[in-house]
C-alpha positions in Angstrom: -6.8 22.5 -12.9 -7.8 25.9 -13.5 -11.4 27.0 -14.7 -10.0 27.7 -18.3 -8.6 24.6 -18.4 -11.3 22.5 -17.3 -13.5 24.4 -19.4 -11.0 23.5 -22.6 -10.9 20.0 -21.4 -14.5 19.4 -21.1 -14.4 21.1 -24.6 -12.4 18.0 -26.1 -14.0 15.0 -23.9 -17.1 15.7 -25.9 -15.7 14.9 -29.2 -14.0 11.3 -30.4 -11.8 12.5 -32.8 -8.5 15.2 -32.8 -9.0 18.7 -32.7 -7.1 21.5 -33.4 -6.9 24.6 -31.1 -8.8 26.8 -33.5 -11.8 24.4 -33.4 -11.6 24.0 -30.0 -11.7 28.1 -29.7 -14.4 28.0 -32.3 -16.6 25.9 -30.3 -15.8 27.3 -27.0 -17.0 31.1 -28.2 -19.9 29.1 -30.3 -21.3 28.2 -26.9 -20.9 31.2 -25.1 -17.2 31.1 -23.4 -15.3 34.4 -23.5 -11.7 32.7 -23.9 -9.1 33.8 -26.0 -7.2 31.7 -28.3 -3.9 32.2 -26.4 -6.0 31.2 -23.6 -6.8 27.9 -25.6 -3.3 27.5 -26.6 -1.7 27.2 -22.8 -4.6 24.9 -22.0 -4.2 22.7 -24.4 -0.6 22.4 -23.7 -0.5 22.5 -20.1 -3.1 19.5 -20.3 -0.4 17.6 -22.9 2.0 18.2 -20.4 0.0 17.0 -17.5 -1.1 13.7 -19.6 -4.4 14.8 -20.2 -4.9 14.7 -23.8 -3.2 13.4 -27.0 -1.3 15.4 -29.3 -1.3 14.4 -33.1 0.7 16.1 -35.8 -1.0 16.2 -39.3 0.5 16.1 -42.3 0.0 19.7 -43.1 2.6 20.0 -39.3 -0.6 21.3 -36.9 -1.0 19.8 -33.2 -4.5 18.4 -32.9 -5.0 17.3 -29.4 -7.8 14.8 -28.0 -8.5 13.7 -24.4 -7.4 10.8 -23.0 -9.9 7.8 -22.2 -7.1 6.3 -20.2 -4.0 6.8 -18.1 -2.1 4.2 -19.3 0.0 4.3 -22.7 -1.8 3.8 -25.8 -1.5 4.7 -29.3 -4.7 5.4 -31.6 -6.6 4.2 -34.5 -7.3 7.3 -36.6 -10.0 7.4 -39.4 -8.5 9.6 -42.5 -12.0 10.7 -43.1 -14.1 11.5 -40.0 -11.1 11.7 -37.9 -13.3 9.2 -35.4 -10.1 8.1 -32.9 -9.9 4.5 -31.1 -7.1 4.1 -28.6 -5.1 0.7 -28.6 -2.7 -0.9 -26.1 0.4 -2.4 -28.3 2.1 -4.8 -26.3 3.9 -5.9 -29.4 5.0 -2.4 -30.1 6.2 -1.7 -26.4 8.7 -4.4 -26.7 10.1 -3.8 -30.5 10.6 -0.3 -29.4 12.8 -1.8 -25.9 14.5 -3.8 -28.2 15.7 -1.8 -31.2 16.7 0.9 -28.5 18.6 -1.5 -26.3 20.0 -2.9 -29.5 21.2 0.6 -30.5 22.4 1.3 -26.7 19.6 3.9 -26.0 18.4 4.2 -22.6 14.9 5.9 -21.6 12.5 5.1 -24.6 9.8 6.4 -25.5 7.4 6.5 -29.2 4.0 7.9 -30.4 1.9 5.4 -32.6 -1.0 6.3 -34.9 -2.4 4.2 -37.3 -4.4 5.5 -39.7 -7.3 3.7 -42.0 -11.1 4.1 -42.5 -13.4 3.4 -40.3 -16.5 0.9 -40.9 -18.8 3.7 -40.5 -17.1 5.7 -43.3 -16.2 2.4 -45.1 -19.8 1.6 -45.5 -21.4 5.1 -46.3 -18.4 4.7 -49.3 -20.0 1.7 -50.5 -23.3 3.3 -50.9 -22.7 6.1 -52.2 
């Protein structure tokens, strides 16, 4: 990996939940890094590319990304309002998505699962409030 990249990569292992490319910039430059946001951009993509980090679509279309904990395939656990990120093996999930494929005659398949919800730390400071 290059420097950049590392440094963009480090950037997003200290944080649990997605970020988007402008934070990431934002905090990079916050902390002293002269990188530009093009700079971020190629980073954060190479490093999706390379299985580094997670990619997310909002709602609103954006790419958030978040480094992996793991190698293997996962899927994540998202909170809706601290955006705190758990990833989860689905072995359930794995198969029903072999099996509607195969059922359909697709070869080669592959999916992206998030579930979304509210965390017990958020669900609890809710409750107070």
């Amino acid at each position: 990996m290059t420097t950049r990249r590392d440094a963009v990569h480090d950037t997003l292992r200290k944080n649990e939940g997605f970020r988007s490319a402008q934070d990431v910039y934002a905090e990079m430059r916050l902390h002293g890094a002269k990188i530009g946001l093009t700079t971020v951009y190629r980073a954060l993509q190479a490093l999706a590319d390379g299985g580094k980090v997670d990619v997310l679509r909002t709602d609103e279309g954006e790419s958030v990304y978040r480094a992996c904990a793991t190698d293997s395939h996962h899927h994540h656990l998202v909170c809706r309002r601290c955006g705190r990120t758990v990833e989860v093996a689905g072995p359930a999930v794995e198969r029903w998505a072999e099996m509607v494929g195969s059922e359909h005659g697709f070869t080669e398949i592959t999916h992206t699962v998030e579930v979304f919800g509210t965390c017990q730390s958020c669900s609890t400071s809710a409750r107070v409030s």
